[in-house]
Biotite code that builds the C-alpha atoms (Angstrom):
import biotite.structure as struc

atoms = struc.array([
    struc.Atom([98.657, 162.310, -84.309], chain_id="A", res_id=1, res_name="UNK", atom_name="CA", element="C"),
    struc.Atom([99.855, 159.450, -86.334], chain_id="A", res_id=2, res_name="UNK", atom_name="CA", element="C"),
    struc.Atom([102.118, 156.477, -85.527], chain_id="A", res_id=3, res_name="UNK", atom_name="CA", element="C"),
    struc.Atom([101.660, 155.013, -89.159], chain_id="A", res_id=4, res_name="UNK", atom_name="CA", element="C"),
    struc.Atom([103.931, 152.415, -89.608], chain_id="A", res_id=5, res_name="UNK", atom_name="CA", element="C"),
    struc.Atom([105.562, 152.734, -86.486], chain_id="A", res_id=6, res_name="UNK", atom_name="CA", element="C"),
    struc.Atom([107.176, 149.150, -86.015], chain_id="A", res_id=7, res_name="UNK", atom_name="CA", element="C"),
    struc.Atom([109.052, 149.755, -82.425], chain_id="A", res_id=8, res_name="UNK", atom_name="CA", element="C"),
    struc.Atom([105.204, 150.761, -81.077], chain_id="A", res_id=9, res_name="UNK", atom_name="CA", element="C"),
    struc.Atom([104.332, 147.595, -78.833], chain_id="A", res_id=10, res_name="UNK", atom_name="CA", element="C"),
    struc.Atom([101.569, 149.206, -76.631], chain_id="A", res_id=11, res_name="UNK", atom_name="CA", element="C"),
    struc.Atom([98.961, 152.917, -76.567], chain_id="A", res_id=12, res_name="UNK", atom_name="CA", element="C"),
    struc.Atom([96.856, 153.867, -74.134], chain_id="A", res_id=13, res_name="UNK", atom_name="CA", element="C"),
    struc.Atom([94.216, 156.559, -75.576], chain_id="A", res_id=14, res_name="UNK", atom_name="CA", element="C"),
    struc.Atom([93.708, 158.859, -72.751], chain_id="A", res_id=15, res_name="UNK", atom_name="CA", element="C"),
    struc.Atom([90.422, 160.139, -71.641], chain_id="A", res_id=16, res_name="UNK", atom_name="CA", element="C"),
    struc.Atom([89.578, 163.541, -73.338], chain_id="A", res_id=17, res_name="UNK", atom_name="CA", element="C"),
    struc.Atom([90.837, 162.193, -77.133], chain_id="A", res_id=18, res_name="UNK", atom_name="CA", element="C"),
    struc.Atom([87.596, 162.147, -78.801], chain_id="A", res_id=19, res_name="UNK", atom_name="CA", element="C"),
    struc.Atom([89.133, 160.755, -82.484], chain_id="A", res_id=20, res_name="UNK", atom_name="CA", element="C"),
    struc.Atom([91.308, 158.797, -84.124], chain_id="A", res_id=21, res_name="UNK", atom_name="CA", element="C"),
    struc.Atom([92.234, 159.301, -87.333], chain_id="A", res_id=22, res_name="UNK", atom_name="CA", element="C"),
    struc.Atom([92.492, 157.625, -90.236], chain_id="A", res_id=23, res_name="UNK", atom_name="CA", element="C"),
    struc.Atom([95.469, 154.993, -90.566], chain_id="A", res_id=24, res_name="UNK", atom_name="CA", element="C"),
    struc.Atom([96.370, 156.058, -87.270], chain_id="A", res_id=25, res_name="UNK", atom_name="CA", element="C"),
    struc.Atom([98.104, 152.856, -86.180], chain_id="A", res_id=26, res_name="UNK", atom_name="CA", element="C"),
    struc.Atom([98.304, 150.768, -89.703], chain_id="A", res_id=27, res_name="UNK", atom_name="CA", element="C"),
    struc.Atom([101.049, 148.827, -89.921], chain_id="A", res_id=28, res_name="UNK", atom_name="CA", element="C"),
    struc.Atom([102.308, 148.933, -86.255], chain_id="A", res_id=29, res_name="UNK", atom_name="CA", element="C"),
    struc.Atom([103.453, 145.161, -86.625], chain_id="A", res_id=30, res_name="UNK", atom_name="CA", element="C"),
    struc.Atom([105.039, 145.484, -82.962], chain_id="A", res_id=31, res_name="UNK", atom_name="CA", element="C"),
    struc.Atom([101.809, 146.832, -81.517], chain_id="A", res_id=32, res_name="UNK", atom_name="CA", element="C"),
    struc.Atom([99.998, 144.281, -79.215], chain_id="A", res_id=33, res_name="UNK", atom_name="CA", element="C"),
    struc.Atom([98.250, 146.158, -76.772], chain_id="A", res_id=34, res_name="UNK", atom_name="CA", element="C"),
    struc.Atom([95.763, 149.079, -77.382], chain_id="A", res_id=35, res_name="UNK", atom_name="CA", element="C"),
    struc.Atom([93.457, 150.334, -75.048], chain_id="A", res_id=36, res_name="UNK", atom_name="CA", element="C"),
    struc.Atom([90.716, 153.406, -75.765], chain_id="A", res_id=37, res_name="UNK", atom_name="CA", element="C"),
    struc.Atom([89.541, 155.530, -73.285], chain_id="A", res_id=38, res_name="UNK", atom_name="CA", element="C"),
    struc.Atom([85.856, 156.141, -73.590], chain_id="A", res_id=39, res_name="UNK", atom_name="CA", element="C"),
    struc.Atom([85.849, 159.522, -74.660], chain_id="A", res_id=40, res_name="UNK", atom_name="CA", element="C"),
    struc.Atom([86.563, 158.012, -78.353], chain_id="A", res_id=41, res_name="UNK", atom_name="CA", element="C"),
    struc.Atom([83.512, 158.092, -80.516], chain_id="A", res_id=42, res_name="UNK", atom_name="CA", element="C"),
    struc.Atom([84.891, 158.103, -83.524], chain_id="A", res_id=43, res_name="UNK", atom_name="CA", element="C"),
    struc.Atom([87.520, 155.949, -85.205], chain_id="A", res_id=44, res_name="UNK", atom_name="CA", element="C"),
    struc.Atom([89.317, 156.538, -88.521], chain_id="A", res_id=45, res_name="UNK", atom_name="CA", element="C"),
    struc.Atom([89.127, 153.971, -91.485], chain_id="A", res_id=46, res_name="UNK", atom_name="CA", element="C"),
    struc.Atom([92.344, 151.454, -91.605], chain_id="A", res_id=47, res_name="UNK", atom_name="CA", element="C"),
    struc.Atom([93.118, 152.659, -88.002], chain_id="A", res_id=48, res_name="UNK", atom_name="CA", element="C"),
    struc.Atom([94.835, 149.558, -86.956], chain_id="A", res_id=49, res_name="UNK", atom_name="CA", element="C"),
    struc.Atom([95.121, 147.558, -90.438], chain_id="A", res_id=50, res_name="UNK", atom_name="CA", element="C"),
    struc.Atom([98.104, 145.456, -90.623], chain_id="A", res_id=51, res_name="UNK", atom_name="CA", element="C"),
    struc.Atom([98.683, 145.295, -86.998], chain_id="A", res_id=52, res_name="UNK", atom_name="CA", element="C"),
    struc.Atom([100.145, 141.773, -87.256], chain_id="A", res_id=53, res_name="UNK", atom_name="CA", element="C"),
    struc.Atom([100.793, 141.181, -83.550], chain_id="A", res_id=54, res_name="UNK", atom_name="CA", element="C"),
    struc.Atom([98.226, 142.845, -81.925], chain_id="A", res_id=55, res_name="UNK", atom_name="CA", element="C"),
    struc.Atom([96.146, 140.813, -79.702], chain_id="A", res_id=56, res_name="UNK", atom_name="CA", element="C"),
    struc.Atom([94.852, 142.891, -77.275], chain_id="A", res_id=57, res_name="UNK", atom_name="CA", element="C"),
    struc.Atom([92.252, 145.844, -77.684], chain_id="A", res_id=58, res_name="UNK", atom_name="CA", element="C"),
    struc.Atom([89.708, 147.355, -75.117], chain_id="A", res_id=59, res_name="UNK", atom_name="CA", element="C"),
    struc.Atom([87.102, 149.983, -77.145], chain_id="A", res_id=60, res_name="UNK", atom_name="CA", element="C"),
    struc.Atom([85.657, 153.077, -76.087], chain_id="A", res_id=61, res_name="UNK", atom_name="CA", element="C"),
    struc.Atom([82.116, 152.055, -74.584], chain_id="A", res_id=62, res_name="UNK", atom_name="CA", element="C"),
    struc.Atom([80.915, 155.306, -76.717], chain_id="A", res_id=63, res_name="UNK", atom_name="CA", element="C"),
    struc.Atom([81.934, 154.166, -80.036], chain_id="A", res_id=64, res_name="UNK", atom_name="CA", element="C"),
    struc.Atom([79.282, 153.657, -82.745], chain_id="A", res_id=65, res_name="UNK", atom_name="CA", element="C"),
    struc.Atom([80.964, 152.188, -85.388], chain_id="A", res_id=66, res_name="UNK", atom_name="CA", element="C"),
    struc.Atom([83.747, 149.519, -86.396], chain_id="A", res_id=67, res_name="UNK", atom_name="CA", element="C"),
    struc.Atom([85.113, 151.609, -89.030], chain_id="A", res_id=68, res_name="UNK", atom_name="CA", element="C"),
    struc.Atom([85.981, 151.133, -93.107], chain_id="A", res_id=69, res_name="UNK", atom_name="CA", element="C"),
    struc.Atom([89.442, 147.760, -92.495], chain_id="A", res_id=70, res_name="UNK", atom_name="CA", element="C"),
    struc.Atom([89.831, 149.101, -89.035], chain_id="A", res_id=71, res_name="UNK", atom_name="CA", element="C"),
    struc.Atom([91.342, 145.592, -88.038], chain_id="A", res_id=72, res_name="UNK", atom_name="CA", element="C"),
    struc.Atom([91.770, 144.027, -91.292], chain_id="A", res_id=73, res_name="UNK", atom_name="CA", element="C"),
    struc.Atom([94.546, 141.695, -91.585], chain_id="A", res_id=74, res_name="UNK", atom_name="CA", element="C"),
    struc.Atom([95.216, 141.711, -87.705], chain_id="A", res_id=75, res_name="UNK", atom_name="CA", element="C"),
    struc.Atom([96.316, 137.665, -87.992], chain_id="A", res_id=76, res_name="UNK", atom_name="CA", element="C"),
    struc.Atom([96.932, 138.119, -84.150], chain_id="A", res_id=77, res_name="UNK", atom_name="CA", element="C"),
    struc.Atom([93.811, 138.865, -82.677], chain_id="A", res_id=78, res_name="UNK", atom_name="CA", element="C"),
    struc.Atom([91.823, 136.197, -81.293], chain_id="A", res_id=79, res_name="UNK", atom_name="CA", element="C"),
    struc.Atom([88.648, 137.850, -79.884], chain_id="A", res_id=80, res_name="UNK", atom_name="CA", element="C"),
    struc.Atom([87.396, 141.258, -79.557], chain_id="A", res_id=81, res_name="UNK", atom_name="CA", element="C"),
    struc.Atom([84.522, 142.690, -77.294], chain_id="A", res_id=82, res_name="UNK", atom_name="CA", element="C"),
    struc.Atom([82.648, 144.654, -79.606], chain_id="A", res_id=83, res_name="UNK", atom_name="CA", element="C"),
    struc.Atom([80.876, 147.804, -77.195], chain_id="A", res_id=84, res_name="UNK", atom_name="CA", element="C"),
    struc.Atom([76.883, 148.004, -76.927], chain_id="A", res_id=85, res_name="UNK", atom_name="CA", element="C"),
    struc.Atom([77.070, 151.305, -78.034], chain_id="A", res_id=86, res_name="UNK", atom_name="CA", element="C"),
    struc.Atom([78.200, 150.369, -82.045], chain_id="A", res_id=87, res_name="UNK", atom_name="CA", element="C"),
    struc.Atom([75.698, 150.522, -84.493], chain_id="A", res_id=88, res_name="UNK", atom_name="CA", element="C"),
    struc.Atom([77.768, 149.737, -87.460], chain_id="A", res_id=89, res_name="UNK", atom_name="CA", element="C"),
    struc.Atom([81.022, 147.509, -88.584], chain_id="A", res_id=90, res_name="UNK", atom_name="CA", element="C"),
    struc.Atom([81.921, 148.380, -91.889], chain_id="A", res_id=91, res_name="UNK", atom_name="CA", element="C"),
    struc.Atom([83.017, 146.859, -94.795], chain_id="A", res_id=92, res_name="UNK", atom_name="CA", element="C"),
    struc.Atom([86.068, 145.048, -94.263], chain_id="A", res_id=93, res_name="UNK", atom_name="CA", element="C"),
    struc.Atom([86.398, 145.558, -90.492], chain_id="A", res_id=94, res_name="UNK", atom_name="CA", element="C"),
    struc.Atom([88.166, 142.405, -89.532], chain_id="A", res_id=95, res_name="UNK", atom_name="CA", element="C"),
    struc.Atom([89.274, 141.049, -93.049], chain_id="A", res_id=96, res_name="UNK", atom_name="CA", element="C"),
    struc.Atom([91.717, 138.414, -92.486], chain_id="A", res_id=97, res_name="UNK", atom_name="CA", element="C"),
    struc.Atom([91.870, 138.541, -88.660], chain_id="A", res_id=98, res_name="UNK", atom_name="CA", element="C"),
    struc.Atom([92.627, 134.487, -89.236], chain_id="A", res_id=99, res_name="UNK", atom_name="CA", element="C"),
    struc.Atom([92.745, 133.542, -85.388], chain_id="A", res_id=100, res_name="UNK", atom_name="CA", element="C"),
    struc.Atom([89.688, 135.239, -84.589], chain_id="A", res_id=101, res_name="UNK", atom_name="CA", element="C"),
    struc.Atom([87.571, 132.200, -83.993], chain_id="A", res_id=102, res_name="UNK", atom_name="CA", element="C"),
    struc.Atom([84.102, 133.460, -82.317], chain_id="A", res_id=103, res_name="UNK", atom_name="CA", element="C"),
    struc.Atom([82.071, 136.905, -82.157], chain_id="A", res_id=104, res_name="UNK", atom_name="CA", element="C"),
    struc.Atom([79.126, 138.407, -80.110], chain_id="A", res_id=105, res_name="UNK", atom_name="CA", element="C"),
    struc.Atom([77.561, 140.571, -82.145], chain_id="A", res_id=106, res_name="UNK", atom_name="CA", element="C"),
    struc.Atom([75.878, 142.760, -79.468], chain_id="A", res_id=107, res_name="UNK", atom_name="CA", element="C"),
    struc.Atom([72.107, 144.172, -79.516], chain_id="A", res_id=108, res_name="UNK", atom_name="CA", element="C"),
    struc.Atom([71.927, 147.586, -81.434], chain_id="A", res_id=109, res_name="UNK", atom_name="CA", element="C"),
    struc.Atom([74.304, 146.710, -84.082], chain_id="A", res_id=110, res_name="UNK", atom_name="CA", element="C"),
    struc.Atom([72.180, 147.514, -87.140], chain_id="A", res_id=111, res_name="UNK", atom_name="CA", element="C"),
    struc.Atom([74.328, 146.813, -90.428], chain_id="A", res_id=112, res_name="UNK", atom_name="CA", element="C"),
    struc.Atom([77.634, 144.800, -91.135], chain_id="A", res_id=113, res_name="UNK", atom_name="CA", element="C"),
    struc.Atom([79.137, 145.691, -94.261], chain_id="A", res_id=114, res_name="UNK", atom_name="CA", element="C"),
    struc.Atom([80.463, 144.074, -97.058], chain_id="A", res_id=115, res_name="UNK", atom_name="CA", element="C"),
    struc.Atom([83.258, 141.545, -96.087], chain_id="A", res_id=116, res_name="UNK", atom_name="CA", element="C"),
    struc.Atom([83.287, 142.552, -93.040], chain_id="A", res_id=117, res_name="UNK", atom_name="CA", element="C"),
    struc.Atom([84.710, 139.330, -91.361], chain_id="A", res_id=118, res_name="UNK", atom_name="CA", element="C"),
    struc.Atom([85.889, 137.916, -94.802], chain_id="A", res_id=119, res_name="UNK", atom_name="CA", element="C"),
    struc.Atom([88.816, 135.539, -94.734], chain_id="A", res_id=120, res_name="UNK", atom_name="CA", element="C"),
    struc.Atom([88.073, 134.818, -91.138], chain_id="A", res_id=121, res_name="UNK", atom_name="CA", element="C"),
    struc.Atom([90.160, 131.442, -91.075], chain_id="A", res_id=122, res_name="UNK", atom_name="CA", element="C"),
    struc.Atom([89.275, 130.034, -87.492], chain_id="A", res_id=123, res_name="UNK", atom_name="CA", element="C"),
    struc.Atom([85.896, 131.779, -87.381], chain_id="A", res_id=124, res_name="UNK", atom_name="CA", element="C"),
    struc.Atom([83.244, 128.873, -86.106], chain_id="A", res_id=125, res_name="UNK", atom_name="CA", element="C"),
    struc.Atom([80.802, 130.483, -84.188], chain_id="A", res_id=126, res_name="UNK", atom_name="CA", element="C"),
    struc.Atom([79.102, 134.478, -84.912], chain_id="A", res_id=127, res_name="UNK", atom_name="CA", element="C"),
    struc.Atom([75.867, 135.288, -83.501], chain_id="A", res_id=128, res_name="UNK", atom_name="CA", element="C"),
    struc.Atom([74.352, 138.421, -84.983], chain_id="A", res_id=129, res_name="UNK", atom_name="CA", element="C"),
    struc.Atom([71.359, 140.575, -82.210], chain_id="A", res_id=130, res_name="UNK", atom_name="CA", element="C"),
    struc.Atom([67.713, 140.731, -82.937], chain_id="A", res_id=131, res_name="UNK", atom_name="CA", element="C"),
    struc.Atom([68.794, 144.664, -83.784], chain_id="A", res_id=132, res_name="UNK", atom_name="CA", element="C"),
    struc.Atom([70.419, 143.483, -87.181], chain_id="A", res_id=133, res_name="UNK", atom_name="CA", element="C"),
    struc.Atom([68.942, 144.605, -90.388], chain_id="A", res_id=134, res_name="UNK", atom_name="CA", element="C"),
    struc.Atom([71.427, 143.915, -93.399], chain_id="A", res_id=135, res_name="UNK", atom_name="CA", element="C"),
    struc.Atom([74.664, 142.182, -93.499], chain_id="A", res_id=136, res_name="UNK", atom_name="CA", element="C"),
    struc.Atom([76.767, 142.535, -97.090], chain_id="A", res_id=137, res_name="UNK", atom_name="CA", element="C"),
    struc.Atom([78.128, 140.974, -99.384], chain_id="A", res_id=138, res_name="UNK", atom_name="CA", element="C"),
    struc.Atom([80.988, 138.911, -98.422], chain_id="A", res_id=139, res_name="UNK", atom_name="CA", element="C"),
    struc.Atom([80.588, 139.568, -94.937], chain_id="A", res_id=140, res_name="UNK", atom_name="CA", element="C"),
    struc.Atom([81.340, 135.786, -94.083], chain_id="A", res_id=141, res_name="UNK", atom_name="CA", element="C"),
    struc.Atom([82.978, 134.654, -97.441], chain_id="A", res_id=142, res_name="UNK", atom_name="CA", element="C"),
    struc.Atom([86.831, 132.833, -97.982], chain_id="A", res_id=143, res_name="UNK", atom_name="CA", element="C"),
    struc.Atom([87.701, 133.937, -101.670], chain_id="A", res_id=144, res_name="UNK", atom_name="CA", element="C"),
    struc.Atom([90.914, 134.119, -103.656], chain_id="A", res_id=145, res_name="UNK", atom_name="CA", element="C"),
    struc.Atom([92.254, 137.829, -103.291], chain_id="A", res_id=146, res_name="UNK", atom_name="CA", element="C"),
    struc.Atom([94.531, 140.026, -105.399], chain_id="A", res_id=147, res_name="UNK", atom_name="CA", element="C"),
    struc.Atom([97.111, 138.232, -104.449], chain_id="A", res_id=148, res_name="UNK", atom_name="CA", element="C"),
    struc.Atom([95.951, 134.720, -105.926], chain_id="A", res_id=149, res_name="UNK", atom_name="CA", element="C"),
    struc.Atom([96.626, 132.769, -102.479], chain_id="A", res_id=150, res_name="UNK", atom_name="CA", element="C"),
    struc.Atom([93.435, 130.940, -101.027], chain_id="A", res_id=151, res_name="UNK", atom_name="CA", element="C"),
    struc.Atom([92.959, 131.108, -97.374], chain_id="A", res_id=152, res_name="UNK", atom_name="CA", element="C"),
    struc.Atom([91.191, 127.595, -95.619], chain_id="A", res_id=153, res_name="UNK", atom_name="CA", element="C"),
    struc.Atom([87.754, 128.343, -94.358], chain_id="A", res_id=154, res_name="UNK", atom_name="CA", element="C"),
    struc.Atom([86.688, 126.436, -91.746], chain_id="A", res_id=155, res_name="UNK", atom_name="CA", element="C"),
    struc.Atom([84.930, 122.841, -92.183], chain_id="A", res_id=156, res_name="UNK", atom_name="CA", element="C"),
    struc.Atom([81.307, 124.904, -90.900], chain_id="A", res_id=157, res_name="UNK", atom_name="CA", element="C"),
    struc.Atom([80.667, 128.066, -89.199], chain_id="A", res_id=158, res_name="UNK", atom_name="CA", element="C"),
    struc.Atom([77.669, 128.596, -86.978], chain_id="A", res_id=159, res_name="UNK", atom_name="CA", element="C"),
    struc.Atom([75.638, 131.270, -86.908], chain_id="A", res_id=160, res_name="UNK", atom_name="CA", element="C"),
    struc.Atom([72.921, 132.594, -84.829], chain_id="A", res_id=161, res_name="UNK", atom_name="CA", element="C"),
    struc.Atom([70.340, 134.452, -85.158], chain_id="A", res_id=162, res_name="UNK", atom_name="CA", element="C"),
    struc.Atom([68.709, 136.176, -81.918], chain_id="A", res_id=163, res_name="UNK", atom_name="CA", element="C"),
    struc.Atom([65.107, 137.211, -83.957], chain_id="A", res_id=164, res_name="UNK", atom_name="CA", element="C"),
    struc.Atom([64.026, 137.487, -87.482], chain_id="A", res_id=165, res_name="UNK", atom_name="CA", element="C"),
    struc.Atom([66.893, 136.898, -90.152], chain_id="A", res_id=166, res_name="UNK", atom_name="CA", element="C"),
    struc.Atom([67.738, 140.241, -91.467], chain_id="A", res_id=167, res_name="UNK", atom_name="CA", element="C"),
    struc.Atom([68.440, 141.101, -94.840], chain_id="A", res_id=168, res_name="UNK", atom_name="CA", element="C"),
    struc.Atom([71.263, 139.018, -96.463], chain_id="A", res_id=169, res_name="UNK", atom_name="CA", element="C"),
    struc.Atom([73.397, 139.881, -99.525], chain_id="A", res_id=170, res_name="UNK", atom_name="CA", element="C"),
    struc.Atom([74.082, 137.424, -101.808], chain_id="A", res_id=171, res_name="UNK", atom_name="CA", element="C"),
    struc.Atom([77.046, 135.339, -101.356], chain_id="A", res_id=172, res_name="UNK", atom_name="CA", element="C"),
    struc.Atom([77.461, 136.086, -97.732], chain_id="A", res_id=173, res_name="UNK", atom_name="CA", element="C"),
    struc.Atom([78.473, 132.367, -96.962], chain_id="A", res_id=174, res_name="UNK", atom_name="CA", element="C"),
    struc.Atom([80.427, 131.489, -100.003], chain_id="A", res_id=175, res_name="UNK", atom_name="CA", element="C"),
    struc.Atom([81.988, 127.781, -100.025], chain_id="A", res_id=176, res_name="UNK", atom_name="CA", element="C"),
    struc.Atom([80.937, 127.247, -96.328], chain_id="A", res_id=177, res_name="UNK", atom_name="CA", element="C"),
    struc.Atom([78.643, 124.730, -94.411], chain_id="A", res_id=178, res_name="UNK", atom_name="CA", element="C"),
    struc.Atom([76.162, 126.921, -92.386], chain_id="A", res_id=179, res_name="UNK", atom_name="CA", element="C"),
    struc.Atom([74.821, 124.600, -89.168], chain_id="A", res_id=180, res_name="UNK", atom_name="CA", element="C"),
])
C-alpha cells in the first residue's frame, strides 16, 4: 500500500491489525496533516512521511521501536511529536528540517540517535535525551549548508538535558550553536 506522492491525501488512520508500513509510504503527501497509527504498527519504513510539508499532527503506535532512516525529514509543519516509550532507536535523519519543531522528550529506553537526526531543526530550543541513551551521531543537532547551498538560522542556544551520565557524543553534534 502506497500513497507516495499523493497530494489530495489530507488525513490516514492506520487501522488496528496493519503491522507495517512501508518504505516511502506517505513521502511527499504535501496535503497530509493528520496521521494517526494504530498500535499494532511495529515497524515503520524509511522516508515514510518525508516531505510531508503540512503535516502537523501524528499519534504513533505505542509498539514501535524505532523512528526510522528521514521518516519525518523535512516535515516544516510539525511542531511537536510524542515519541512512544517503546522506541529504542531514531535514525539518522529522522526529523531533518522539521523547522517548527521547537522542543523534544526524548523518552527512557531510547538507546541511540543517529546521525543528523534532528539536523536543521530551526526553532529547536529545548531536547532532553533519558538516562537510557548511549550514543548520539554525528550531526544529530547541527545547522549546516546542504546540497542545495541555502543556510538555515539555528537558534541563538539550544538546551539540552541530560537525565544521567552523558552518553557517547560524535563529533560535531552541536555545530555553530550555544549549548546552556
Amino acid at each position: 500500500m502506497s500513497f507516495y506522492s499523493c497530494g489530495a491525501l489530507s488525513s490516514i488512520t492506520i487501522p488496528e491489525g496493519v503491522t507495517s508500513i512501508g518504505d516511502y509510504a506517505f513521502s511527499w503527501c504535501a496535503g497530509l496533516t493528520t496521521v494517526v497509527i494504530a498500535d499494532s504498527v511495529t515497524d515503520i519504513g524509511n522516508i515514510a512521511f518525508s516531505n510531508c510539508f503540512s503535516l502537523k499532527n501524528i499519534t504513533l503506535s505505542n509498539n514501535l521501536t524505532r523512528i526510522s532512516h528521514g521518516m519525518f525529514s523535512k516535515c516544516s509543519g510539525l511542531e511537536s511529536i510524542i515519541i512512544p516509550e517503546s522506541v529504542k532507536t531514531i535514525d539518522t535523519s529522522a526529523f531533518y528540517e522539521c523547522t517548527k519543531l521547537s522542543n523534544i522528550t526524548i523518552p527512557e529506553g531510547v538507546e541511540t540517535i543517529g546521525d543528523s537526526a534532528f539536523s536543521n531543526c530551526a526553532k529547536l530550543d529545548s531536547i532532553t535525551f533519558p538516562s537510557t541513551i548511549t550514543s548520539i551521531g554525528e550531526w544529530a543537532l547541527s545547522f549546516y549548508v546542504d546540497d542545495y547551498h541555502y543556510y538555515i538560522k539555528p537558534p541563538e542556544k539550544i538546551e539540552v538535558h541530560f537525565e544521567g551520565d552523558a552518553p557517547s557524543i560524535a563529533p560535531h553534534l552541536f555545530n555553530n550553536q550555544s549549548v546552556h
